[in-house]
N, C-alpha and C positions, 0 to 999 in steps of 0.2 A: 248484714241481711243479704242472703243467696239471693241473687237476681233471679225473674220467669222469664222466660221467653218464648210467643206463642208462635209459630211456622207455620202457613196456609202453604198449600203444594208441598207438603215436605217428603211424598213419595216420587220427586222428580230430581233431576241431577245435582240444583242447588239446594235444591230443601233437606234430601239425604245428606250431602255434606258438612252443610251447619248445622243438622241437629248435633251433626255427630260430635262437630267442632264446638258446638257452643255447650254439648255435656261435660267433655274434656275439657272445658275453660272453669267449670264450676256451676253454671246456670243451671237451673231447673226448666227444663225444654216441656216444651205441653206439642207436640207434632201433629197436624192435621192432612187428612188427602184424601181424596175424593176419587179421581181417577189416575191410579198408580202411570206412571211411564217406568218404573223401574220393576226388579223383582221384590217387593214388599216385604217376604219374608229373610231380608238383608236387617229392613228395620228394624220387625217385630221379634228380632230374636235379644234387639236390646232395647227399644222402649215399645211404652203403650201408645199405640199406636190410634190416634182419634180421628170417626170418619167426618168428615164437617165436607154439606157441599156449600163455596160460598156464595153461592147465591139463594140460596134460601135466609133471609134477614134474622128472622127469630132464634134459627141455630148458631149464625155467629153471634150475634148480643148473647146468647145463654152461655158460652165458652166461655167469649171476656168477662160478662160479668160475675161467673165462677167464678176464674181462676184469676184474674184480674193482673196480666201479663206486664212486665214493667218497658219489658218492649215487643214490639209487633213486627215480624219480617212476613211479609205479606207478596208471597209468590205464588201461588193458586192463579192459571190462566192457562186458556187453551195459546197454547206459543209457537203453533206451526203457520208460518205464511203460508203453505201450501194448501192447508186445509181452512183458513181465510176465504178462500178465492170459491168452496164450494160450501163453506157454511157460516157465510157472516154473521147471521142473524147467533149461531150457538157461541163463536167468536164476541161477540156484542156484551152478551147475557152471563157470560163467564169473566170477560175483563174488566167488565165498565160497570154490571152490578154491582159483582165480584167486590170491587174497592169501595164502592156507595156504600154496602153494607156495613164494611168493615171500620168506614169513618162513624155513619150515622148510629152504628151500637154504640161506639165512644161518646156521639153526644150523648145519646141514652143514657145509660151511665151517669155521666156528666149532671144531670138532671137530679141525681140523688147522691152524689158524691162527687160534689165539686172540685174535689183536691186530685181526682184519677188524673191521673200527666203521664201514658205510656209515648215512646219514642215509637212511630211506624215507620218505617223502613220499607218503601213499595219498589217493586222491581219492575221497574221500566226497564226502556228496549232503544235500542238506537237504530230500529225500524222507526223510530220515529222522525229521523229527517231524511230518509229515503232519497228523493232528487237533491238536496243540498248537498251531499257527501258524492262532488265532484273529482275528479284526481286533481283539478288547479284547487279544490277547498280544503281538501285534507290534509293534517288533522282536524276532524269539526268539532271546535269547543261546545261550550251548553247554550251560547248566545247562537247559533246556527239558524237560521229559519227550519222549523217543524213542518217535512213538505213531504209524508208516506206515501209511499207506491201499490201500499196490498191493503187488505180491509184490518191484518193485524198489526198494521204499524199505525193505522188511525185511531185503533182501539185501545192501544198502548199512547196515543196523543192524550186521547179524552181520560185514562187513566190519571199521566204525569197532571195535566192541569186539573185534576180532583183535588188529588193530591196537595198540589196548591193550593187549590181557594179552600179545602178545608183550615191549612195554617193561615191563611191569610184573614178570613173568616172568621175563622169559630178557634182560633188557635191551637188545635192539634198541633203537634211538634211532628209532622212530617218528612222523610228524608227522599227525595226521588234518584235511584239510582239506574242511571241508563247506561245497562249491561249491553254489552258489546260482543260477539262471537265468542261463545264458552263451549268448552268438550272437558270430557275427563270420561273415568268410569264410571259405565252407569249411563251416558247419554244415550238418546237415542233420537233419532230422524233428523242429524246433519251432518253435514258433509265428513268430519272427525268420524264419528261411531260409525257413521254407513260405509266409506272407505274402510275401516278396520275392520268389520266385520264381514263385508268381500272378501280381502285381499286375505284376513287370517280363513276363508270360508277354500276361496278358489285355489289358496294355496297348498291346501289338505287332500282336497278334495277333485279338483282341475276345474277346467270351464271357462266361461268368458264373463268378464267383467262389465256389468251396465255404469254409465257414469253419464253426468249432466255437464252442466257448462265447465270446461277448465280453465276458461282463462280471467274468471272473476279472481280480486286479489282480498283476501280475506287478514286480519288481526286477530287472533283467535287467543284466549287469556285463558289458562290455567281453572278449572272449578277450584281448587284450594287456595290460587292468588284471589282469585273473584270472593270467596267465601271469607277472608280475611278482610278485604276492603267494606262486606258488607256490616261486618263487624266494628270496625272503624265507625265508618260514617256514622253506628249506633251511640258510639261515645264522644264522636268527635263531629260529626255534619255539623251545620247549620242547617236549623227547621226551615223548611220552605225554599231550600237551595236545590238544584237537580245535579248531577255529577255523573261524568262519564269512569264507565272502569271498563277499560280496555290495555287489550296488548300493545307495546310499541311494535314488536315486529311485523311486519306485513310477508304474507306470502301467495303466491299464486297457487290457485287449488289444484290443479298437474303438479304443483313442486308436495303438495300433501303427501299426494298418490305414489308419486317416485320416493319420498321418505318414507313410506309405510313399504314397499318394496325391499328397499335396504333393509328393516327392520327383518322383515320375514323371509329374507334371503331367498326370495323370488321374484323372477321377472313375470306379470302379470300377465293375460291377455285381455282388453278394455275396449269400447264402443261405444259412442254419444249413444243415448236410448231418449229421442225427443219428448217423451211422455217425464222425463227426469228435468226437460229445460220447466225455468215459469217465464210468464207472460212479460214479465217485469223482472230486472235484479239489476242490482245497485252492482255497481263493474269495481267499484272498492267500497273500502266498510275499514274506517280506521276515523279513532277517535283523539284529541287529548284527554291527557289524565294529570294535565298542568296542578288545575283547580282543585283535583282530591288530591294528590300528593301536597298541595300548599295546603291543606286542611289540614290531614289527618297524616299524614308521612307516607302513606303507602308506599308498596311498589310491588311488583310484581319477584319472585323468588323463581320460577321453572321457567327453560326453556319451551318451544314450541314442540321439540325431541322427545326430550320428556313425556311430555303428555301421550304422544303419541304412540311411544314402546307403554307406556300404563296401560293407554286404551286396546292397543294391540292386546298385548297379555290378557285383559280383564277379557274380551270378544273369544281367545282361542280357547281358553278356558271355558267359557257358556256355550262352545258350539252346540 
C-alpha cells in the first residue's frame, strides 16, 4: 500500500523539499501552504498545490479526514524571531493553534475511526533553549533546560510540549524535531539566503553591503540532510521523544560572508546596519544529534561549502 503524506508549510524551504523528496521516495504527498516564502510556481508546476490556513480548525479536520495521511510533517509557522518581537500575538495564533488544530482533528477523527494511527512529525526550533545554549553547554542535548530569548522560541516551547502531551495523553504517535540553523535553495530571511543574495546582488551590480552581528557562531545543516532525518524519524522516532537535527560544524557568521566571497570571486564592501542587530541572540547555536543518529542512523551528507555555492547559484540566477 503507497503511503500519504500530508505537509503544512509546504511553500517554504523544508516543506518544498520533502514534498519533493517524499514524491521521489514513492509517497503520495497531499502539500498545503498558506503564505508562500518561496516562488510557488516551483511547486505547482509539479503537484497540486492545497491552500490550508492552519489555524482555521474546520479546514484542517476536513483535509485529514479526506485524505486521511498516514503521516503528518507539520511545518506551517510563522518562523522569523525577528518578526516575533513585533507580532507576537500573529506569532502565537500560527504556531500554538496552528498545532492544537492539527492534534485535535486527529482526535476528531479518532471519534469515528478508532484505528486512524497517523505519525506527526512537528517541527520544532532550537529557539527553544535560547539562554541554555551557552559556549561552556554546547553541544545542548534534548535534556537542556527550555529557556527562549524571543516570543518565537516560546511559541515553538508551547508547540514541542503540545506535541507531547497529546502522545502522552491521548496517544498520538508524535515526533518533535528541533531543527537547528537550515539554508539551501529557496530560503529566505537568514543569514545563508540574505548573505547570498547581497554578495550574488553587490557583486553584479556594486554597492555596499548591510550586514548584522558577525561574530555569532552558527551550525547550519544542509535543507536535504534536514529533510532526510525528518524522514527518518517518520519511520524510525520514537513517539513522544523530541530530537535535535543539527550541523556538527560550527562557524562564525564573518567566516559565511568571506566563503560566499570566495564563491563569487569578489571582494565585498559590508557595514553593521544596527536596524539588522536583535535585541537578543544566542552568541552560538549548536546542538547534539547523539540521540537521532543512535535512533535512526542519520547523518548529515553536505558540507557547509556546499550549500553555500547551491545558494549562491540558486540567488544569482533569481536576481
Amino acid at each position: 500500500m503507497t503511503k500519504s503524506a500530508l505537509v503544512t508549510g509546504a511553500a517554504g524551504l523544508i516543506g518544498s523539499h520533502l514534498v519533493e523528496t517524499l514524491a521521489a521516495s514513492g509517497s503520495t504527498v497531499v502539500p498545503t501552504y498558506h503564505r508562500p516564502t518561496m516562488n510557488i510556481a516551483e511547486l505547482e508546476r509539479q503537484f497540486e498545490m492545497i491552500h490550508l490556513d492552519v489555524t482555521e480548525f474546520h479546514d484542517v479536520k476536513a483535509i485529514i479526514a479526506e485524505r486521511r495521511p498516514h503521516e503528518i510533517y507539520h511545518l506551517a509557522a510563522q518562523s522569523l524571531p525577528t518578526e516575533s518581537w513585533t507580532d507576537p500575538w500573529g506569532t502565537f495564533k500560527a504556531n500554538v493553534d496552528g498545532t492544537v488544530n492539527v492534534f485535535e482533528a486527529i482526535k476528531a477523527i479518532r471519534q469515528n475511526d478508532s484505528s486512524y494511527d497517523p505519525i506527526v512529525v512537528v517541527a520544532c526550533s532550537s529557539a527553544e533553549y535560547g539562554a541554555s545554549m551557552t559556549p561552556e553547554r554546547v553541544p545542548v542535548d534534548e535534556e537542556a533546560p527550555l529557556l527562549p530569548l524571543h516570543p518565537y522560541g516560546v511559541s515553538k516551547v508551547a508547540q514541542d510540549l503540545l506535541a507531547f502531551q497529546y502522545w502522552a495523553g491521548f496517544g498520538i504517535r508524535s515526533i518533535r524535531a528541533r531543527i537547528f540553523n537550515c539554508s539551501g535553495p529557496r530560503k529566505r530571511n537568514d543569514v545563508v539566503s540574505d548573505f547570498g543574495a547581497r554578495v550574488a546582488r553587490v557583486s553584479k551590480h556594486g554597492g555596499v553591503m548591510r550586514v548584522g552581528n558577525l561574530e555569532t557562531r552558527r551550525a547550519i545543516i544542509d535543507v536535504r540532510d534536514l529533510v532526510a532525518a525528518l524522514m527518518l524519524l517518520a519511520k524510525k522516532g520514537h513517539p513522544g521523544e523530541a530530537y535535535n537535527i543539527c550541523s556538527p560544524q560550527v562557524v562564525r557568521v564573518s567566516e559565511i560572508l568571506e566563503t560566499y566571497m570566495e564563491i563569487a570571486g569578489a571582494e565585498i564592501a559590508y557595514e553593521v546596519d544596527p536596524a539588522l542587530l536583535r535585541p537578543t541572540d544566542e552568541t552560538i547555536i549548536l546542538g547534539s544529534t547523539k540521540k537521532l543518529t543512535e535512533h535512526t542512523g542519520w547523518r548529515p551528507t553536505r558540507t557547509l561549502r556546499e550549500t553555500l555555492a547551491d545558494v549562491f547559484d540558486y540567488e544569482a540566477r533569481n536576481l
